[in-house]
N, C-alpha and C positions, 0 to 999 in steps of 0.2 A: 504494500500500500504506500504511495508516495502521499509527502508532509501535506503536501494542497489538501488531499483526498482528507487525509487526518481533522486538518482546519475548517475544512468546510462541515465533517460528518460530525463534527464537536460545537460547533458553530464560535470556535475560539481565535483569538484574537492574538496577531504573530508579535512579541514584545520583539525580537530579533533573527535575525536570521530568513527575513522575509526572501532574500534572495536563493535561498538555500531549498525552498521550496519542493525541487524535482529530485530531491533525494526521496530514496525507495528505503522502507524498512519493512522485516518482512515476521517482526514478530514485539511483543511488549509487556511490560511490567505494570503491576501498580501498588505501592507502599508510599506509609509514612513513617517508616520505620527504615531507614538507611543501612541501617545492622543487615536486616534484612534482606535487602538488594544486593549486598555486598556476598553476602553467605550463603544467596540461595539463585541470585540469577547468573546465567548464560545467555550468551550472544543476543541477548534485544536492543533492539533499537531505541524504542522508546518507553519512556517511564513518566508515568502517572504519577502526581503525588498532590497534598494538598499541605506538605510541609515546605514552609517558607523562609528556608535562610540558605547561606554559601555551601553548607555541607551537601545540599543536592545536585548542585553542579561539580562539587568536587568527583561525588559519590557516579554523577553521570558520566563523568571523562575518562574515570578510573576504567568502569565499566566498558570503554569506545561507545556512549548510547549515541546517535545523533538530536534527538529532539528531548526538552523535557515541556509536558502538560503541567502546569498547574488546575486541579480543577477545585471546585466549590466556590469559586469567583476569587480565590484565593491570587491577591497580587503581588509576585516578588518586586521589591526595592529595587533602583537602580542599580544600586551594587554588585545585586546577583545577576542582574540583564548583562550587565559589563563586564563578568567575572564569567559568562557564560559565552558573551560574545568574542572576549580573549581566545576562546575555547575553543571555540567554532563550532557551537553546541548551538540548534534552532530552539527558543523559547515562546512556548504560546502560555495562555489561561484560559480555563473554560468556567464559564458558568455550570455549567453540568458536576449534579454528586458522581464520585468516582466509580461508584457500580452503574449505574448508566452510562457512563461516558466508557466503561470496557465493554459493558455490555451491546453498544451500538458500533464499536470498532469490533468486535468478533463478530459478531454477524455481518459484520461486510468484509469477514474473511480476514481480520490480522488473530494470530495464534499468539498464545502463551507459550510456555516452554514446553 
């Protein structure tokens, strides 16, 4: 599923990375719990979360994720948009709770692990 396809089915809102759009990811996560990410995923793309500070961007890079959601209208600070955009990591937010927003990305075909 490429990031457009992501932004559009989320109906979320690109803080950076707008140009980065036509990248394709082909599977995803979703925690608030970074421990978690760390110790239980492989090869995703992208990650869900609706925790808001630098340790998700660190936690996304570490990872290689390309994209990270913010959802519950949850908005990261500048600092982490810049600290992400260093990174060359695509950052959206979504209004959508986080079981709906994977629930409407798996049904249009992105997998978990």
């Amino acid at each position: 599923m490429y990031l457009f396809e992501i932004r559009d089915t989320l109906q979320a809102t690109v803080l950076c990375g707008e140009d980065q759009l036509d990248r394709e990811v082909r599977s995803a996560c979703a925690s608030d719990f970074m421990s978690d990410v760390l110790a239980y995923v492989k090869d995703q793309g992208l990650l869900l979360t609706g925790m808001v500070n630098p340790q998700v961007v660190r936690t996304a890079e570490m990872m290689d994720m390309k994209c990270i959601v913010f959802v519950r209208g949850k908005a990261p600070g500048p600092d982490i948009v810049e600290l992400a955009r260093e990174r060359d990591i695509v950052v959206m937010r979504s209004e959508l709770r986080m079981f709906i927003a994977c629930g409407l990305l798996y049904s249009r075909g992105l997998a978990g692990e």
